[in-house]
Biopython code that builds the backbone (N, CA, C, O; Angstrom):
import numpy as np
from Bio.PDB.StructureBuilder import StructureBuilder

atoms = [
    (1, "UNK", "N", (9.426, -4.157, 2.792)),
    (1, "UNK", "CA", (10.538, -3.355, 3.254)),
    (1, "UNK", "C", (10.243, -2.751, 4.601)),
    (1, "UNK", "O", (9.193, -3.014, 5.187)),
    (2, "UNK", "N", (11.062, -2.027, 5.046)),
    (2, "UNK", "CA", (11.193, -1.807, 6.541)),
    (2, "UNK", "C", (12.013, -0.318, 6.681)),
    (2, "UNK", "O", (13.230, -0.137, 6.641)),
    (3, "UNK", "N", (10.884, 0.719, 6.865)),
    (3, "UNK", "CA", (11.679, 2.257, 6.821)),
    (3, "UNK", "C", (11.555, 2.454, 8.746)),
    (3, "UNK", "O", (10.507, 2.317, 9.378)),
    (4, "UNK", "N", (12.762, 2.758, 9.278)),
    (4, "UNK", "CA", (12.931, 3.581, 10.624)),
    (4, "UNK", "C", (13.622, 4.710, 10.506)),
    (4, "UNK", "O", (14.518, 4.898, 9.683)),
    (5, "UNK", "N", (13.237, 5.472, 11.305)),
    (5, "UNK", "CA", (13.831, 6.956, 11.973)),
    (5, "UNK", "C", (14.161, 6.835, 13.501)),
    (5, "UNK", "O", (13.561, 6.607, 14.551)),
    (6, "UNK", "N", (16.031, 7.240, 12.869)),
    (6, "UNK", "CA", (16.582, 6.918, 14.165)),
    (6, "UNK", "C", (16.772, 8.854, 14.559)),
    (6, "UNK", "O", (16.836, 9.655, 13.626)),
    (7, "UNK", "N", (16.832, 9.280, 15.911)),
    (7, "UNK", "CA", (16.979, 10.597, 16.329)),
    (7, "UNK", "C", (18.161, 10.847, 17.138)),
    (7, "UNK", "O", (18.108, 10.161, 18.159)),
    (8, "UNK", "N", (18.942, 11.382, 17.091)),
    (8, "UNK", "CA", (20.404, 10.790, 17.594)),
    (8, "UNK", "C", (20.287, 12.823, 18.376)),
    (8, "UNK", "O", (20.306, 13.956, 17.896)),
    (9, "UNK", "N", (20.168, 12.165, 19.832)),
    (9, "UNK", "CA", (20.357, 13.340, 20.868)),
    (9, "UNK", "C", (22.013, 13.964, 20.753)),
    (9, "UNK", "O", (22.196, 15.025, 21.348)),
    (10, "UNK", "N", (23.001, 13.462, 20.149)),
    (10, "UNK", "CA", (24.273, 14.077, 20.075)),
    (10, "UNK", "C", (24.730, 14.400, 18.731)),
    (10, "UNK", "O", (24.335, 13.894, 17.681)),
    (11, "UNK", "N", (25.488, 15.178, 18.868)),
    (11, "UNK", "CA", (26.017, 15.323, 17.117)),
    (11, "UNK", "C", (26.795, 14.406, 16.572)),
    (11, "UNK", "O", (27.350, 13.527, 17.231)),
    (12, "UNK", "N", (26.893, 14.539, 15.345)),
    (12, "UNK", "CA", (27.402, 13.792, 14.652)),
    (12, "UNK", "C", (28.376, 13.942, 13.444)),
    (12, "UNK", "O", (28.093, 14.146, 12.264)),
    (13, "UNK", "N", (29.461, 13.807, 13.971)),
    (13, "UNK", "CA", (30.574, 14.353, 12.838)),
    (13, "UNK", "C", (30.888, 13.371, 11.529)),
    (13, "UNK", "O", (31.587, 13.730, 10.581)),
    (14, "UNK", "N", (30.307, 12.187, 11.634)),
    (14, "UNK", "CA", (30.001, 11.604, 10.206)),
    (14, "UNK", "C", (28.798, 10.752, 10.434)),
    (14, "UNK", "O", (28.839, 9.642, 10.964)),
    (15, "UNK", "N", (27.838, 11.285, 10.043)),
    (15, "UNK", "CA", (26.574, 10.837, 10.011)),
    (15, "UNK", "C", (26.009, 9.406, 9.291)),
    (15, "UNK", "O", (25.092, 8.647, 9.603)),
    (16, "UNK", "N", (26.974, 9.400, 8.203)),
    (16, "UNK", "CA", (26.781, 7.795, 7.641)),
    (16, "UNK", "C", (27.484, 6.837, 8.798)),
    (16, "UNK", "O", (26.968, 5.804, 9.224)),
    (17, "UNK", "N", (28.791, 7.390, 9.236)),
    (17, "UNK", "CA", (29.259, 6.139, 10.218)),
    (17, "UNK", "C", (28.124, 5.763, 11.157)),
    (17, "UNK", "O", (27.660, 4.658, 11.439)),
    (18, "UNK", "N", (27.751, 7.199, 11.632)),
    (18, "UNK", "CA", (26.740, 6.836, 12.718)),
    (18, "UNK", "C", (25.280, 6.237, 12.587)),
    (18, "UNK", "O", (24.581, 5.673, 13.429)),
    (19, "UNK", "N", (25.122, 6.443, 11.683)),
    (19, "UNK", "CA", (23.666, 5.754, 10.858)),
    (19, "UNK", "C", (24.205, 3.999, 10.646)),
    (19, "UNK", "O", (23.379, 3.174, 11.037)),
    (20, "UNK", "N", (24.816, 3.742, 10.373)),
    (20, "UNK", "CA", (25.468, 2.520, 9.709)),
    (20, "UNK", "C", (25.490, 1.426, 11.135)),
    (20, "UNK", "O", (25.325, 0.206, 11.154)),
    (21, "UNK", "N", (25.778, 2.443, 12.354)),
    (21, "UNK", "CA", (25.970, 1.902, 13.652)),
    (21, "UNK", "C", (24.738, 1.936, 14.083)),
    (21, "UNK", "O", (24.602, 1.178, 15.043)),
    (22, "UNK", "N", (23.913, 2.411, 13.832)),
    (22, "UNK", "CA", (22.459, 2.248, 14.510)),
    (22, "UNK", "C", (22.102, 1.365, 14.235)),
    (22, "UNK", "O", (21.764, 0.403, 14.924)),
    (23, "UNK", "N", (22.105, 1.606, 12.492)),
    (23, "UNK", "CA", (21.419, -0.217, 11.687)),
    (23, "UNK", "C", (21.438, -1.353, 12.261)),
    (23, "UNK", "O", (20.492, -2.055, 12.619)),
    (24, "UNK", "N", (23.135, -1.609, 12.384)),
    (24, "UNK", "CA", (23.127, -2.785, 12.962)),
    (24, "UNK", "C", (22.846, -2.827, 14.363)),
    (24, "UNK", "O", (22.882, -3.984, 14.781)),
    (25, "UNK", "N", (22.511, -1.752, 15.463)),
    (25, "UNK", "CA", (22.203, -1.861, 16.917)),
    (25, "UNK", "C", (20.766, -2.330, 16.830)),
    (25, "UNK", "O", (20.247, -3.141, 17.597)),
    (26, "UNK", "N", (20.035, -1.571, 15.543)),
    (26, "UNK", "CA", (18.325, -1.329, 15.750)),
    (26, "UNK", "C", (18.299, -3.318, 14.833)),
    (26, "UNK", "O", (17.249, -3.916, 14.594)),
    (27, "UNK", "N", (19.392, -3.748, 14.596)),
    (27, "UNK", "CA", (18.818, -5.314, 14.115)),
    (27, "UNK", "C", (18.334, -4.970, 12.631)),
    (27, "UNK", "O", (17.515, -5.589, 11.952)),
    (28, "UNK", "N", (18.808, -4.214, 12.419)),
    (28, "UNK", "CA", (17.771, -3.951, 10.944)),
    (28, "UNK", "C", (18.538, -4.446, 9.558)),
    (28, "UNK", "O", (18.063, -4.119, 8.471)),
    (29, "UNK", "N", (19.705, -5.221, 9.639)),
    (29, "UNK", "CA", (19.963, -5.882, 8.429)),
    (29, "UNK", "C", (19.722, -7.390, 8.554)),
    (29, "UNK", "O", (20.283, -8.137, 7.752)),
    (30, "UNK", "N", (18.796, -7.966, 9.660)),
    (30, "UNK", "CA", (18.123, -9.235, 10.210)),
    (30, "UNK", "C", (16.833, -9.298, 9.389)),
    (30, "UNK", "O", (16.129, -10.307, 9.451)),
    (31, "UNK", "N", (16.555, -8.431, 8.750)),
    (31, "UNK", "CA", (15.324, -8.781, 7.960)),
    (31, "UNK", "C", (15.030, -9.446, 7.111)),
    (31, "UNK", "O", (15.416, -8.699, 6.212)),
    (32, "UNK", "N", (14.498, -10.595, 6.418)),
    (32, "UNK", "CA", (14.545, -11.554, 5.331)),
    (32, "UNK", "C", (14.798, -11.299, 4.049)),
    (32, "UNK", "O", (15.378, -12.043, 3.259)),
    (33, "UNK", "N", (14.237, -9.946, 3.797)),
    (33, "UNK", "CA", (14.787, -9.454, 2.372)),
    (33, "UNK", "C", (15.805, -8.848, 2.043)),
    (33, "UNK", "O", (16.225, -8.773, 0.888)),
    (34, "UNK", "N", (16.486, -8.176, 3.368)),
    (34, "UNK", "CA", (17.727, -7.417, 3.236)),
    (34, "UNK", "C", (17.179, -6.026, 2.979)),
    (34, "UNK", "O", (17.998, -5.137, 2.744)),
    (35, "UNK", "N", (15.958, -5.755, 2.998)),
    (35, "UNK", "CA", (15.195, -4.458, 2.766)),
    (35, "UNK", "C", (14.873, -3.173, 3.583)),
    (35, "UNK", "O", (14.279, -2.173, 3.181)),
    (36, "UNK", "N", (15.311, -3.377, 4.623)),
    (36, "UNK", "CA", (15.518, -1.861, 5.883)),
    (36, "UNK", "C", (16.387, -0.357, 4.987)),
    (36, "UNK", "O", (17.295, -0.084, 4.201)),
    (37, "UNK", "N", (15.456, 0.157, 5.700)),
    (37, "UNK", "CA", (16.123, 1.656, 5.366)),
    (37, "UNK", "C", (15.914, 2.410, 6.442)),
    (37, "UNK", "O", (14.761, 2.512, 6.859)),
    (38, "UNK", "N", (17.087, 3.150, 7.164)),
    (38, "UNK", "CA", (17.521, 3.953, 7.820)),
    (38, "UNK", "C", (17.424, 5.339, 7.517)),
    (38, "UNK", "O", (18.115, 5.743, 6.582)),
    (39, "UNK", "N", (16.434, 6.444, 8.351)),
    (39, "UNK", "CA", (17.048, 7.688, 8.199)),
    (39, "UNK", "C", (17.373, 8.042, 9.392)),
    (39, "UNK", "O", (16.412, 7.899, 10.149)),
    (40, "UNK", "N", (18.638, 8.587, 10.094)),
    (40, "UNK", "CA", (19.521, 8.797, 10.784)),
    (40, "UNK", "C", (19.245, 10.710, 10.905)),
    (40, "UNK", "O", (19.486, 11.402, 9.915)),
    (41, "UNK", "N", (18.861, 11.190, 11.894)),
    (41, "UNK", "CA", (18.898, 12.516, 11.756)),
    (41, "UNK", "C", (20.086, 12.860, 13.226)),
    (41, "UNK", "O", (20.320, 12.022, 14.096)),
    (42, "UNK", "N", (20.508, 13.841, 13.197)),
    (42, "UNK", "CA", (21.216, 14.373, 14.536)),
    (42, "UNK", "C", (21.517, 16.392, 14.114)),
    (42, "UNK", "O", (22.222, 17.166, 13.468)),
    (43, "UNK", "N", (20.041, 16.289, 15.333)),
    (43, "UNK", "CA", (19.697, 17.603, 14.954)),
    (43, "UNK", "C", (20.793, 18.326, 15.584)),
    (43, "UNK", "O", (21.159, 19.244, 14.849)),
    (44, "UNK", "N", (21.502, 18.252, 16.748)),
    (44, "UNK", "CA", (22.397, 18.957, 17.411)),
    (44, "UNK", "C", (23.887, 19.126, 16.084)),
    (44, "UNK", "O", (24.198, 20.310, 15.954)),
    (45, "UNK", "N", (24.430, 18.505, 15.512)),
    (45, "UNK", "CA", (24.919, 18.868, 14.478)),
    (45, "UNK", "C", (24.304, 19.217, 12.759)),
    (45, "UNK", "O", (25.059, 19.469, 11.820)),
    (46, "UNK", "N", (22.653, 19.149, 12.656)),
    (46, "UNK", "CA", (22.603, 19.784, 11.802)),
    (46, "UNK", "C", (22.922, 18.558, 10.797)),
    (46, "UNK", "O", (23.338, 19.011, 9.730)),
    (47, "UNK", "N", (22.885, 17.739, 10.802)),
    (47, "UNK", "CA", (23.587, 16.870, 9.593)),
    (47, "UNK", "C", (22.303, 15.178, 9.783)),
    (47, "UNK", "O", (21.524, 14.930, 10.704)),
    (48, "UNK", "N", (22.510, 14.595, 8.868)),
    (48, "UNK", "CA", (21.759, 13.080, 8.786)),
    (48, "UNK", "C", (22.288, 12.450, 7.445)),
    (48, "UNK", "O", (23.077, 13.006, 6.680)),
    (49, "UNK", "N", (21.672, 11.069, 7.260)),
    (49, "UNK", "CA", (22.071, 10.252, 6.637)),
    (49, "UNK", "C", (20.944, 9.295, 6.145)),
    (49, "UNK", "O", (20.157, 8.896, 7.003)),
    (50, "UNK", "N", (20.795, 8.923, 4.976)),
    (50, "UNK", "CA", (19.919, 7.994, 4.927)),
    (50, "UNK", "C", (20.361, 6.389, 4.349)),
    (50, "UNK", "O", (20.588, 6.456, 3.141)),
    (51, "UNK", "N", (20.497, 5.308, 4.768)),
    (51, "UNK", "CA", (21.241, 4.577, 4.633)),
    (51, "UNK", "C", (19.969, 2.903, 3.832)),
    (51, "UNK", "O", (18.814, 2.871, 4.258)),
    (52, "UNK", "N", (20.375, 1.887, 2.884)),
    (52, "UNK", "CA", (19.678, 1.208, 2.887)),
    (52, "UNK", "C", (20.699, -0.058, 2.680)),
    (52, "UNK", "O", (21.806, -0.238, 2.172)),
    (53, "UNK", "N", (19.385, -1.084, 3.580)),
    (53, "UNK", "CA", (20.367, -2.792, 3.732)),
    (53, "UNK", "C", (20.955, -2.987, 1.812)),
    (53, "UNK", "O", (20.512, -2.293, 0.897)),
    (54, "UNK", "N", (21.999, -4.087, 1.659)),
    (54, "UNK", "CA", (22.126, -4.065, 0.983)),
    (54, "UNK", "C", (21.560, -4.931, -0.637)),
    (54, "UNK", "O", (22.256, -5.240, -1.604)),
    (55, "UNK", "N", (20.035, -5.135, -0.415)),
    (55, "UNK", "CA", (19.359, -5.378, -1.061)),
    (55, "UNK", "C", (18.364, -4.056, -2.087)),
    (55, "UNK", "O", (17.995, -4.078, -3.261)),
    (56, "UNK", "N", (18.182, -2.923, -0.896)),
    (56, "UNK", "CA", (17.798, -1.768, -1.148)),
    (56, "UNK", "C", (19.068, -1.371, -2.240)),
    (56, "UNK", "O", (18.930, -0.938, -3.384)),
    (57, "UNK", "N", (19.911, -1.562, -1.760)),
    (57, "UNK", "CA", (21.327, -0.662, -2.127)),
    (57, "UNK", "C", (21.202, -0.470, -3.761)),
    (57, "UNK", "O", (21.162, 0.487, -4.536)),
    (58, "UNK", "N", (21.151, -2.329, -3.883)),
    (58, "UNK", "CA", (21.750, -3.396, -4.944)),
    (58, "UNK", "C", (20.642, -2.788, -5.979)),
    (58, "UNK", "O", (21.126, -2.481, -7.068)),
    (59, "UNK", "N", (19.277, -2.565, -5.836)),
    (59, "UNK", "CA", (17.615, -2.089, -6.473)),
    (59, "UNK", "C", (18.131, -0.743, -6.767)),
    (59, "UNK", "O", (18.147, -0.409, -7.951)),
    (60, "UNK", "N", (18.459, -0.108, -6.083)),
    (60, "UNK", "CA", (18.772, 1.509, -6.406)),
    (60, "UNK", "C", (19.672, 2.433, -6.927)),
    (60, "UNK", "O", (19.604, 3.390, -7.698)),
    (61, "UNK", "N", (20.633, 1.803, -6.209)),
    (61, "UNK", "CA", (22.208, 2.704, -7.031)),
    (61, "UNK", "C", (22.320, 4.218, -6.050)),
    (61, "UNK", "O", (21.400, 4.776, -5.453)),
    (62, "UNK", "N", (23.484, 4.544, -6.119)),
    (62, "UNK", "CA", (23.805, 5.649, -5.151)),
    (62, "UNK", "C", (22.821, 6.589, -6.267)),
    (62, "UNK", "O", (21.918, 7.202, -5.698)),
    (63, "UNK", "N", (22.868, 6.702, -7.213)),
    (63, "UNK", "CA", (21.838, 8.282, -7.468)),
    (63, "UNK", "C", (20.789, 8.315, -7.051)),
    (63, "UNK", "O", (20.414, 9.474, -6.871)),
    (64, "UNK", "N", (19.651, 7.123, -6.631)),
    (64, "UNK", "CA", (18.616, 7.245, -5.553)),
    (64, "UNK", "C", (18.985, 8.040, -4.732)),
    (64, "UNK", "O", (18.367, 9.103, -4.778)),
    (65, "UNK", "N", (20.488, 7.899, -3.263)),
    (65, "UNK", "CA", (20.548, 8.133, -2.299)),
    (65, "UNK", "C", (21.040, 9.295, -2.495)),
    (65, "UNK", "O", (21.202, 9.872, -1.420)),
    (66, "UNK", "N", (21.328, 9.857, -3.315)),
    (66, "UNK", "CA", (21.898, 11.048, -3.787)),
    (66, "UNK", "C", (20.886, 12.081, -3.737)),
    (66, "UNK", "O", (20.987, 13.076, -3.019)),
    (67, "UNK", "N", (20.055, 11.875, -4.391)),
    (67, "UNK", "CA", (18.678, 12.790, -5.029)),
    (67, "UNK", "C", (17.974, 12.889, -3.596)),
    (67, "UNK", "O", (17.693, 13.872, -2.910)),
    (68, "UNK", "N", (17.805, 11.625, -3.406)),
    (68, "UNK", "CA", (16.668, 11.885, -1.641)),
    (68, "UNK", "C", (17.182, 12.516, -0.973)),
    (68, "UNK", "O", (16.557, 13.342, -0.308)),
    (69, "UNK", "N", (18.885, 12.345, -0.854)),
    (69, "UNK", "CA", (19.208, 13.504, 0.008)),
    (69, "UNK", "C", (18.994, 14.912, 0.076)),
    (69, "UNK", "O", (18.638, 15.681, 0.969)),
    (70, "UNK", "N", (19.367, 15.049, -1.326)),
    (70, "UNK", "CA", (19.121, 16.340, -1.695)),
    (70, "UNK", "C", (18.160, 17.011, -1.537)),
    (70, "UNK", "O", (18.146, 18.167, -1.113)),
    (71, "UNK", "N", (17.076, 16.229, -1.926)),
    (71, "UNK", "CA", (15.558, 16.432, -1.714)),
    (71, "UNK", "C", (14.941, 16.857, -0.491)),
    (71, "UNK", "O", (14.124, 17.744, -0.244)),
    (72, "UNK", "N", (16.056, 15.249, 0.839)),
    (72, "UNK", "CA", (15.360, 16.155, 1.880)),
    (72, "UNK", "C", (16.419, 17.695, 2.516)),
    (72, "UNK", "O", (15.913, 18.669, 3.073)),
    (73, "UNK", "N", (17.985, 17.514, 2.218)),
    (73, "UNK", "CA", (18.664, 18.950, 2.637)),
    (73, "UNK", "C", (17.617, 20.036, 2.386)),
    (73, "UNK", "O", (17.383, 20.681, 3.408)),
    (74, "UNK", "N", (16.836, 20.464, 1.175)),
    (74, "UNK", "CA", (15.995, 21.539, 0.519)),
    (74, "UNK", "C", (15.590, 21.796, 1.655)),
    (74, "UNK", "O", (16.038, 22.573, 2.498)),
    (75, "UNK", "N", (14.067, 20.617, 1.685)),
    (75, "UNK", "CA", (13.540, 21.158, 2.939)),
    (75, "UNK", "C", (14.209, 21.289, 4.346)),
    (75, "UNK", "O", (13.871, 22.218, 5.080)),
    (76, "UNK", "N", (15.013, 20.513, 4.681)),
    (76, "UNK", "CA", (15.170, 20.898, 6.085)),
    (76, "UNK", "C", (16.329, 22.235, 5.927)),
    (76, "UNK", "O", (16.521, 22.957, 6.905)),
    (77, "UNK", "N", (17.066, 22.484, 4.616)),
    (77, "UNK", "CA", (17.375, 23.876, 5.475)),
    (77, "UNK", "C", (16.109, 25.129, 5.075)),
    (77, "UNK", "O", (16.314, 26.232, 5.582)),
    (78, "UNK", "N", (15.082, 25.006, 4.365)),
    (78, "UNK", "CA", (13.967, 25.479, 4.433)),
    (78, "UNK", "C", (13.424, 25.977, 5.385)),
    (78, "UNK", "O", (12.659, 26.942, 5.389)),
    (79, "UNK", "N", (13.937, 25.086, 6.618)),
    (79, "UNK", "CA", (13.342, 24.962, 7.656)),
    (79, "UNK", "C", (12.169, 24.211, 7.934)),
    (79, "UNK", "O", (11.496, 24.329, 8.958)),
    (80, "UNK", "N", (11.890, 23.248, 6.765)),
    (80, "UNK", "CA", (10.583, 22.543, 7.044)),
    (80, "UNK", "C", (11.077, 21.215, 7.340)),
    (80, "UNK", "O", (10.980, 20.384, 6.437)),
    (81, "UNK", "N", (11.598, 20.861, 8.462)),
    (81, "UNK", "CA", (11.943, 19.720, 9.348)),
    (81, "UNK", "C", (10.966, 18.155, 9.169)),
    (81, "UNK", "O", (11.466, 17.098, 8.787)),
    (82, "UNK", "N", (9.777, 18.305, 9.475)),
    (82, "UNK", "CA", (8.483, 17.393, 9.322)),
    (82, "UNK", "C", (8.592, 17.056, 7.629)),
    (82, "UNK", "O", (8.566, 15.912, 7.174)),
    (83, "UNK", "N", (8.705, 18.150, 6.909)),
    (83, "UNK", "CA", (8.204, 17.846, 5.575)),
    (83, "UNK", "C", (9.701, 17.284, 4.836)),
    (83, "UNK", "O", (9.630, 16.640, 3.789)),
    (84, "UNK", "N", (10.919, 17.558, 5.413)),
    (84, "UNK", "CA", (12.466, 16.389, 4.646)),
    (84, "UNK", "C", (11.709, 15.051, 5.470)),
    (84, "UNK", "O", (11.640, 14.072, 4.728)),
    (85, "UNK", "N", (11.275, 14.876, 6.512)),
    (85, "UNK", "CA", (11.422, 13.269, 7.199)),
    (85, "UNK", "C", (9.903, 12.561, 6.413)),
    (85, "UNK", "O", (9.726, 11.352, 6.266)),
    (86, "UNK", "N", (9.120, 13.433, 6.068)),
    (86, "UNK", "CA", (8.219, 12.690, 5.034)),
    (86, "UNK", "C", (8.670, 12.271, 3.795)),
    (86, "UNK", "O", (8.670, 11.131, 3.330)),
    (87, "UNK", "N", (9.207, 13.720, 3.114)),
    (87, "UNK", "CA", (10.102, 13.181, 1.759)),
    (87, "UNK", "C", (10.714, 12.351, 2.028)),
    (87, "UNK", "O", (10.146, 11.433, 1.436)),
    (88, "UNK", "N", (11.537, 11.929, 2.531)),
    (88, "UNK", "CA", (12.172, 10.384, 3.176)),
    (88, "UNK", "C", (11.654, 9.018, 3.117)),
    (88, "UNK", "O", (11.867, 7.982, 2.487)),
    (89, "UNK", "N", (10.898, 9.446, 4.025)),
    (89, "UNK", "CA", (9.893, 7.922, 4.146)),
    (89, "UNK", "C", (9.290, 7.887, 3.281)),
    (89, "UNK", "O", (9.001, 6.762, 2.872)),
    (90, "UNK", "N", (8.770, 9.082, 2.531)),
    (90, "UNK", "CA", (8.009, 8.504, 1.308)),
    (90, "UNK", "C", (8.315, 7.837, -0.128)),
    (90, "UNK", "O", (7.706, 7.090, -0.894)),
    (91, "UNK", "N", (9.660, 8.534, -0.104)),
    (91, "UNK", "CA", (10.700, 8.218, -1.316)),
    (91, "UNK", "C", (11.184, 6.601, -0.807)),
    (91, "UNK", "O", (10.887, 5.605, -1.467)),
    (92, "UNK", "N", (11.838, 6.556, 0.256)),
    (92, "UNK", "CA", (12.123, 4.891, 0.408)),
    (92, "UNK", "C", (10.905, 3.889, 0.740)),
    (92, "UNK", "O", (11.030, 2.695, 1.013)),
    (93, "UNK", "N", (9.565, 4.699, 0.651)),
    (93, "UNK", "CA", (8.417, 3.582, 0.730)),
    (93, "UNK", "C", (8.213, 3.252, -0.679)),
    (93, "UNK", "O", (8.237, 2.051, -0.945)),
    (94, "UNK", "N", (8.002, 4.147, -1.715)),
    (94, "UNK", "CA", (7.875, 4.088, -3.005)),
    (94, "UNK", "C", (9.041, 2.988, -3.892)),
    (94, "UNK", "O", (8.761, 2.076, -4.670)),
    (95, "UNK", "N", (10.268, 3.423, -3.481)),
    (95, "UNK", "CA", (11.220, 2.179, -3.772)),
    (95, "UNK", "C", (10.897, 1.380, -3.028)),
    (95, "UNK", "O", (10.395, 0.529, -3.763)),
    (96, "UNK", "N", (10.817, 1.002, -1.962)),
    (96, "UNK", "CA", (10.585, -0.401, -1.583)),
    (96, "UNK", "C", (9.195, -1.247, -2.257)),
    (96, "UNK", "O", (9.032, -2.454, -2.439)),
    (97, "UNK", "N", (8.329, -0.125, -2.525)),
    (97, "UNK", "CA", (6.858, -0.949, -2.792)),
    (97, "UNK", "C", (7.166, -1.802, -4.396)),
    (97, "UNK", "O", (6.822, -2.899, -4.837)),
    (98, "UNK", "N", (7.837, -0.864, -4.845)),
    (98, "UNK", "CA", (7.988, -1.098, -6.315)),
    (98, "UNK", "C", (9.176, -2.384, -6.635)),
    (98, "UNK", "O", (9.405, -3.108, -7.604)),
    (99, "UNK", "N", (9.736, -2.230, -5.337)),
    (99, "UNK", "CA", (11.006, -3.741, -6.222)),
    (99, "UNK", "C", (10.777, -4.607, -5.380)),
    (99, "UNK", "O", (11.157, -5.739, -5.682)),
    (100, "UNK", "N", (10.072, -4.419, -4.009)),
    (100, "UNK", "CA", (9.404, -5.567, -3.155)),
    (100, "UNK", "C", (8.234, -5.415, -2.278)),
    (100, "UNK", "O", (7.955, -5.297, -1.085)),
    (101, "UNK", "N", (7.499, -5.493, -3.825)),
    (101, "UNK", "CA", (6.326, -5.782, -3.313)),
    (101, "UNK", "C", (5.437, -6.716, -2.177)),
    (101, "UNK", "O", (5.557, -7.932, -2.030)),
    (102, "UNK", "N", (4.694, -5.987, -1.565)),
    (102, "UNK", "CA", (4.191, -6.502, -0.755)),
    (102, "UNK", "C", (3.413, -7.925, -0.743)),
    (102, "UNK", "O", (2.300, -8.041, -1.256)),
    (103, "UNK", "N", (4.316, -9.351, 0.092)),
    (103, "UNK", "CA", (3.536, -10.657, -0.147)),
    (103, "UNK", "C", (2.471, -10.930, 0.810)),
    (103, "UNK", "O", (2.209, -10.221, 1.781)),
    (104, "UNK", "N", (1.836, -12.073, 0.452)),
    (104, "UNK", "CA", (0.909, -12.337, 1.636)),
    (104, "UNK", "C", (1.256, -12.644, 2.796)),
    (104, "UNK", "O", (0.592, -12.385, 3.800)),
    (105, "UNK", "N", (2.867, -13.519, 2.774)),
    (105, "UNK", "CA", (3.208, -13.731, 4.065)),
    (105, "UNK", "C", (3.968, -12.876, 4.910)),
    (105, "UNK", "O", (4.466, -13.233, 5.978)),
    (106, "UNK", "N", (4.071, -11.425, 4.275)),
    (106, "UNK", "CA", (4.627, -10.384, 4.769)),
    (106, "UNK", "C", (4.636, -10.125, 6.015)),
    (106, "UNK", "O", (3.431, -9.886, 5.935)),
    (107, "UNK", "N", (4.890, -9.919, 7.256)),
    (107, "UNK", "CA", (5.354, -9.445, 8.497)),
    (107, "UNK", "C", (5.833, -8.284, 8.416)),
    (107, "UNK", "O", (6.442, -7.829, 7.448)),
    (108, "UNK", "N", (5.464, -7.467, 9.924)),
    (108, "UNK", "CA", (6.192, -6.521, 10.511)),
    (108, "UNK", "C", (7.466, -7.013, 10.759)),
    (108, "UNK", "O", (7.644, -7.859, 11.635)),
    (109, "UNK", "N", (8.328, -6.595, 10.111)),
    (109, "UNK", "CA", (9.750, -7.370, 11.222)),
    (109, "UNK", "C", (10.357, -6.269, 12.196)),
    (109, "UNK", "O", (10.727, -6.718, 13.281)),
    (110, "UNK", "N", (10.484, -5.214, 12.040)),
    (110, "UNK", "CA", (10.578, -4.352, 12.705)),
    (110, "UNK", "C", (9.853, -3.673, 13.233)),
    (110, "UNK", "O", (8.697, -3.593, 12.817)),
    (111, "UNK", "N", (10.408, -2.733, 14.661)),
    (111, "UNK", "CA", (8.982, -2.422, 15.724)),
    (111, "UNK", "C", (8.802, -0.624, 14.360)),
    (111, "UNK", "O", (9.587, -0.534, 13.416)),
    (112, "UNK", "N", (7.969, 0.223, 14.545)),
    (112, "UNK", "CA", (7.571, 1.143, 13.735)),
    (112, "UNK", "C", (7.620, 2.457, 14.400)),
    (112, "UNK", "O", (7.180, 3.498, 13.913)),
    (113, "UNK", "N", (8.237, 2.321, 15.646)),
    (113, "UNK", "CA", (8.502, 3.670, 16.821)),
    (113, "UNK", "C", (9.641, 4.368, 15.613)),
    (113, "UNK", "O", (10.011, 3.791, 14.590)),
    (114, "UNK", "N", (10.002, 5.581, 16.005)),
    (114, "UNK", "CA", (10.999, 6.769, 16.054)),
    (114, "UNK", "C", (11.860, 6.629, 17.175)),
    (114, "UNK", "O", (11.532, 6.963, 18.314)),
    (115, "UNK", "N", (12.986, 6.126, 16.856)),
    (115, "UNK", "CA", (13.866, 5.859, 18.125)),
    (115, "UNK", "C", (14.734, 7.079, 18.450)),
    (115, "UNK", "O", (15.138, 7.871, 17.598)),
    (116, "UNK", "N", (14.997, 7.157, 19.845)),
    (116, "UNK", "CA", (15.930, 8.336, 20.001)),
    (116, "UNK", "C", (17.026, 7.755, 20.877)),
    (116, "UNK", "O", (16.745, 6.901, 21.718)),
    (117, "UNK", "N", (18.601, 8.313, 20.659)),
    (117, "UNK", "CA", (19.280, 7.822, 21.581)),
    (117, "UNK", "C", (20.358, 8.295, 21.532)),
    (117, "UNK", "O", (21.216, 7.962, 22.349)),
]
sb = StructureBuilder()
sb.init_structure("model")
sb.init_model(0)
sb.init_chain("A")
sb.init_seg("    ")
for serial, (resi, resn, name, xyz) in enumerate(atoms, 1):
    if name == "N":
        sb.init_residue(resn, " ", resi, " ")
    sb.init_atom(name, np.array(xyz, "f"), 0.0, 1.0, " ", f" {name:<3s}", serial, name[0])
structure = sb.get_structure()
């Protein structure tokens, strides 16, 4: 699987649209398994999204995406910013490890930066 963090310098008045539009800018439903996951933050409105290709989707069910959210809202209105974008990545690394597991002929397919834009 394939987790990115996109950082969106403007706000965002629906954060799934705008997450959904990154996906496909950042190439990330090009991956062989259909396994990318998106977290979409846009700190200037205060709001994000966490989005997965639809192989992730199909493995999980919206109460995954439900709960992680929730999980990370806690912390970030906590104010612990660093510690929602870990809960994140760590929660969609854990699903990904577990329904697609890692093969031998596995590849990076995606680059592993924090994009901002």
């Amino acid at each position: 699987g394939e987790i990115r963090v996109f950082v969106s310098r403007k706000s965002a008045q629906d954060p799934v649209a705008e997450a959904t539009k990154q996906f496909a800018r950042l190439g990330m439903e090009k991956t062989r398994g259909r396994n990318g996951v998106l977290i979409f933050v846009a700190p200037a409105s205060r709001s994000f999204a966490v989005i997965g290709d639809t192989a992730v989707h199909n493995k999980c069910g919206q109460e995954f995406w439900t709960r992680l959210t929730a999980d990370m809202t806690g912390l970030f209105k906590a104010g612990d910013f660093t510690g929602g974008l870990i809960k994140g990545i760590e929660a969609a690394g854990v699903l990904l490890a577990s329904h697609f597991p890692r093969q031998a002929d596995d590849i990076d397919e995606l680059p592993n930066d924090v994009v901002e834009g």
